[in-house]
C-alpha positions in Angstrom: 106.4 116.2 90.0 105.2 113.1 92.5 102.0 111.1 91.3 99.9 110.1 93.8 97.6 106.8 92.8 94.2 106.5 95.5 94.6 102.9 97.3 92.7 101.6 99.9 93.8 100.2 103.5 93.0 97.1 103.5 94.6 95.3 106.3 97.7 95.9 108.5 100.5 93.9 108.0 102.8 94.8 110.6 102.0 97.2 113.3 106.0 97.7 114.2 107.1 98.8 110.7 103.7 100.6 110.6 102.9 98.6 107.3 99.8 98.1 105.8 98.2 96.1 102.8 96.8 98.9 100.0 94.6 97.5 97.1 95.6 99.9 93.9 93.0 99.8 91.0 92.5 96.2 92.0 96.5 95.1 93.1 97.3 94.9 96.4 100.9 96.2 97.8 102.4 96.5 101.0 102.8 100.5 102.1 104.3 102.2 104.7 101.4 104.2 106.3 104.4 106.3 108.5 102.9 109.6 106.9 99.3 109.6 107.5 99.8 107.8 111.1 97.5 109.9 113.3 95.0 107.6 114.9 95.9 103.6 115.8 96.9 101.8 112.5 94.0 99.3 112.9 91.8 102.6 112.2 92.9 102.8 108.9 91.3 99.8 107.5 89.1 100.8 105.0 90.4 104.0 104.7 91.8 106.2 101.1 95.4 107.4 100.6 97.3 109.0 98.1 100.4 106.3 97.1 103.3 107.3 96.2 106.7 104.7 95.9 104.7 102.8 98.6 104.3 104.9 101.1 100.8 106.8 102.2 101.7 110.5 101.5 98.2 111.7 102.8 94.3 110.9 103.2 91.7 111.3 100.6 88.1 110.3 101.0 86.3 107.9 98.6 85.0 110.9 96.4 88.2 112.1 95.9 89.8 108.8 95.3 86.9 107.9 93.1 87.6 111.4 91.1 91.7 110.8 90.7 91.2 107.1 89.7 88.7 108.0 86.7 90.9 111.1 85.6 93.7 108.4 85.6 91.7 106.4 83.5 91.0 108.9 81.3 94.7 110.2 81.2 95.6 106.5 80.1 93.0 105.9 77.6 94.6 109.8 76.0 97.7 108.3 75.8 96.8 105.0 74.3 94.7 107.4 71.6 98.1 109.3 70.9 99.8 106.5 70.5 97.6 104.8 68.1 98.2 108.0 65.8 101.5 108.1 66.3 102.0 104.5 65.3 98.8 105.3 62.2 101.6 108.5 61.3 105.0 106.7 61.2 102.7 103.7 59.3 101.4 106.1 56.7 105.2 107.9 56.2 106.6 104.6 55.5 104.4 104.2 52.9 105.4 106.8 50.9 
């Protein structure tokens, strides 16, 4: 299974390599934007992809993007919970 994270276009860095600056829950990393080339890369500047081992796999629009990043979110904050009892359990068996 691939896991796509929502990042912005926010710049291109080099037209060439068809590379471009994406911000990713507030880090910005260069992608390849290969994938989702159908218009001039200068076009999409602002837009939302789906990031994957830096490359743009595909297009999202902000809703979506906005929807993906919170499940995230929420799918990080679950695992932090689970941790916390895991780490509460294994404290509680060495007690005893």
């Amino acid at each position: 299974m691939c896991l796509g994270i929502p990042g912005q276009i926010v710049a291109v860095t080099d037209e060439t390599r068809m590379m471009a600056l994406a911000e990713v829950s507030g880090v910005r990393r260069e992608v390849n934007v290969a994938c989702v080339l159908d218009r001039p890369i200068g076009d999409l500047v602002g837009e939302w992809a789906l990031i994957h081992v830096g490359f743009a796999m595909a297009l999202i629009d902000a809703d979506e993007a906005a929807k993906t990043l919170e499940a995230l979110r929420d799918l990080g904050e679950a695992q932090e919970a689970l941790e916390a009892m895991e780490a509460g359990q294994k404290a509680l068996e060495g007690q005893s």
